[in-house]
VOGU-3710 file (C-alpha; in Angstrom, 3 decimals, decimal comma):
1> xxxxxxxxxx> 88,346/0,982/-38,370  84,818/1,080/-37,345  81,696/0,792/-39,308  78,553/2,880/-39,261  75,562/1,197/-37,657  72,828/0,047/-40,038  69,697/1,827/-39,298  66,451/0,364/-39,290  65,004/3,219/-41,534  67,821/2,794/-43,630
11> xxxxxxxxxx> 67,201/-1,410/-43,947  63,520/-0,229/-45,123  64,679/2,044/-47,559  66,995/-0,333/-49,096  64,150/-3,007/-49,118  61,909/-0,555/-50,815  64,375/0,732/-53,278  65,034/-3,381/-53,916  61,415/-4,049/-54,207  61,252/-1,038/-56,692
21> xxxxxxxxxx> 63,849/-2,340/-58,694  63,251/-5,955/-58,819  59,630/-4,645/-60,200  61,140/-2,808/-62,533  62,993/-6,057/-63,921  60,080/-8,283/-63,695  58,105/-5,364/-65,733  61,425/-5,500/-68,638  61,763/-9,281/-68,205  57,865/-9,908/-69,420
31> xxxxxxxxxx> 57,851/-7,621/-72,235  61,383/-8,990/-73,458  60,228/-12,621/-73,116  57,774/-11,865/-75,142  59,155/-10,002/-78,369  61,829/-12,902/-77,965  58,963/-15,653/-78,968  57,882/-13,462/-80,907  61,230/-13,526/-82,702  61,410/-17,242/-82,634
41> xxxxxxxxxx> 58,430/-17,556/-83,835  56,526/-19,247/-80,857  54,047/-16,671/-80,103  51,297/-14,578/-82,239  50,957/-11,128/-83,509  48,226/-9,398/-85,318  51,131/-7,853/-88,112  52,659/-9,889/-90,329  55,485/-12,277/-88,820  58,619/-10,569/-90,582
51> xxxxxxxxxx> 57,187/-7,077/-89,917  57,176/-7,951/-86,260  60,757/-9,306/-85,878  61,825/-6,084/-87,794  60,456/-4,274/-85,337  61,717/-5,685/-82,411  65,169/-6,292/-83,620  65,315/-2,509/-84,834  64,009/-1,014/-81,031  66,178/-4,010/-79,148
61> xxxxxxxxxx> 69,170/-1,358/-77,851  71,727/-4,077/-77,210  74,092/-1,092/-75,841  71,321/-0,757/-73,079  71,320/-3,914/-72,314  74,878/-4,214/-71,607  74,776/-1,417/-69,307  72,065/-3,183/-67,795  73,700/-6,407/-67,391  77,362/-4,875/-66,015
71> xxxxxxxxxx> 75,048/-3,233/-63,355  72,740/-5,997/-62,172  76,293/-8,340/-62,205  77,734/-5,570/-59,620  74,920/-6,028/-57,611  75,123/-10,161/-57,542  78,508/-10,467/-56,972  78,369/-8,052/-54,211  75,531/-9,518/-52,935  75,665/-13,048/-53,539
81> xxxxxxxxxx> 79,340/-13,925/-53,740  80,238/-17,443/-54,700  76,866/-17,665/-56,844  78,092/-18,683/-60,498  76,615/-15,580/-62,721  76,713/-15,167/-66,142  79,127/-12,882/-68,062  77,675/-9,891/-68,110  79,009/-9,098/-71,661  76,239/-8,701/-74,014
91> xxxxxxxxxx> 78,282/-9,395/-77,620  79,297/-12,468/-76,226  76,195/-13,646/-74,381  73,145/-11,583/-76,256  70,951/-12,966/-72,922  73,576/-12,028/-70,568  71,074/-9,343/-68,735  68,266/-11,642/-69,293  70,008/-14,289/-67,600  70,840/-11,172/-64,526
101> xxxxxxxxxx> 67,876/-9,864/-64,009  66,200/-13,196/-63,609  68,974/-14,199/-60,401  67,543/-11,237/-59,287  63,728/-11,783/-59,545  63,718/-15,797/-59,371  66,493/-16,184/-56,934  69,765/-18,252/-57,278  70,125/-21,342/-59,328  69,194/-23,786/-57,123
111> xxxxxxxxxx> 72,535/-25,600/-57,055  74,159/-22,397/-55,490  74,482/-22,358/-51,387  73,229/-19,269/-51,418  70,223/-20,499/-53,200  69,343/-22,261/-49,325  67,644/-20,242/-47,167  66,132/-16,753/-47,644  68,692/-15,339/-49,862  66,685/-11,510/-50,551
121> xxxxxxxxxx> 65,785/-11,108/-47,126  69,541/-10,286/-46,409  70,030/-7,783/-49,159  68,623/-4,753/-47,305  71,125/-4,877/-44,923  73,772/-5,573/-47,738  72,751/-2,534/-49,827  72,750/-0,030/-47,147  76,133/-1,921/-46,041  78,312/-1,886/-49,095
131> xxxxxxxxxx> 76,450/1,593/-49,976  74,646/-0,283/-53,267  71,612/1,937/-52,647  73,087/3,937/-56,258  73,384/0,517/-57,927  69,974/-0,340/-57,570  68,658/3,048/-58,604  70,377/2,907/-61,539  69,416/-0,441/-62,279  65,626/0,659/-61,913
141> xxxxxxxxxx> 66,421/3,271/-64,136  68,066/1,686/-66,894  65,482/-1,448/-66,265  62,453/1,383/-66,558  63,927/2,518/-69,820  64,574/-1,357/-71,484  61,030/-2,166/-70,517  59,532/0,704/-72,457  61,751/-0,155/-75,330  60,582/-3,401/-75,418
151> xxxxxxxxxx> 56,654/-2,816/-74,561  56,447/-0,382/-77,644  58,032/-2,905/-79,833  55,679/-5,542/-78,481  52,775/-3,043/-79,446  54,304/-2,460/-82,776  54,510/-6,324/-83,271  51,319/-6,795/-82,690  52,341/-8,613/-79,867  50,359/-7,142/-77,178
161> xxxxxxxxxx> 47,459/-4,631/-76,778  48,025/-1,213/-76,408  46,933/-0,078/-73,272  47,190/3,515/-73,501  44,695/3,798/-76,694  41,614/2,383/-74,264  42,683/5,404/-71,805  42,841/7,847/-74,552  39,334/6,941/-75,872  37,946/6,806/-72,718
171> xxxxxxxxxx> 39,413/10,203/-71,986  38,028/11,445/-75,453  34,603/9,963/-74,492  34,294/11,880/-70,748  35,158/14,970/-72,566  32,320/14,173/-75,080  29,950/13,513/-72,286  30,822/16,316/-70,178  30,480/18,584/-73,440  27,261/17,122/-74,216
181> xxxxxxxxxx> 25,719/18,147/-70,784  27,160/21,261/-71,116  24,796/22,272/-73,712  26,763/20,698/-76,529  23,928/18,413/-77,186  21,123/21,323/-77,362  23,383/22,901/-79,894  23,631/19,661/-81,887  19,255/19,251/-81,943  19,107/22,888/-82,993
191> xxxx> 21,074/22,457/-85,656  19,588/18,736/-87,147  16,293/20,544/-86,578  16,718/23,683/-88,803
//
């Protein structure tokens, strides 16, 4: 039987894909780190303490997560066989894709062989290989959608800031301005005036 060439397009697509996705975790992994001190109360929010765990325990889709650790934990065995990983079954280990998607940002524990060496830069090849490329698309996804989860809840909390109100008052305020100089502002004298 003979196996397809690797291309070197198809190595660079794979690493960007990986890149993409190993963002995407990083993005999920902050937010989630987060509303879990948050939960244990070791970190601060501007709502009161029992609001905020409500919160995040009420948006924290534990389903989700299990789809997201069963997919990261086909990745790492395929990639990284003889690595110890967790089990990837969330109702026995609630940090099972917590404990996934950190082999896959951090690297290998660093008792595992394949934790010598550089153990991403051979993933490219891998993925485009064993035909993974799916895998990690649907781990970005599903990673995407977990980190949204969790950055609302954080915002809920009181946990973090909300970004998107500054853009949405700024946006308000260049629509003022550019109102203003369009005669808006002559409009407004006139009428204080008389």
């Amino acid at each position: 039987m003979t196996q397809a060439l690797v291309s070197r397009s198809d190595v660079q697509r794979a690493k960007v894909e990986l890149d993409r996705m190993r963002g995407s975790l990083a993005k999920w992994l902050k937010y989630r780190t987060l509303n879990d001190a948050v939960l244990e109360g070791k970190a601060p929010t501007k709502k009161p303490v029992a609001f905020a765990r409500s919160v995040i325990e009420q948006s924290r889709d534990m389903t989700a997560e299990g789809n997201l650790a069963k997919q990261i934990y086909v990745l790492l065995t395929e990639t990284m066989p003889g690595v110890a990983l967790p089990e990837p079954d969330v109702t026995r280990n609630p940090q099972a894709a917590v404990q996934l998607a950190r082999i896959v940002v951090e690297g290998p524990p660093a008792a595992s062989p394949s934790a010598q060496g550089a153990w991403y830069t051979a993933w490219p090849v891998l993925i485009v290989g064993g035909l993974l490329l799916a895998v990690t698309t649907v781990v970005r996804t599903l990673a995407d959608a977990a980190e949204r989860r969790e950055y609302y809840a954080c915002v809920q909390s009181g946990a973090c800031a909300d970004e998107g109100k500054w853009l949405k008052w700024g946006g308000i305020a260049a629509l003022a301005y550019v109102a203003w100089q369009l005669g808006l502002g002559e409009r407004v004298k006139k009428a204080l005036k008389g």
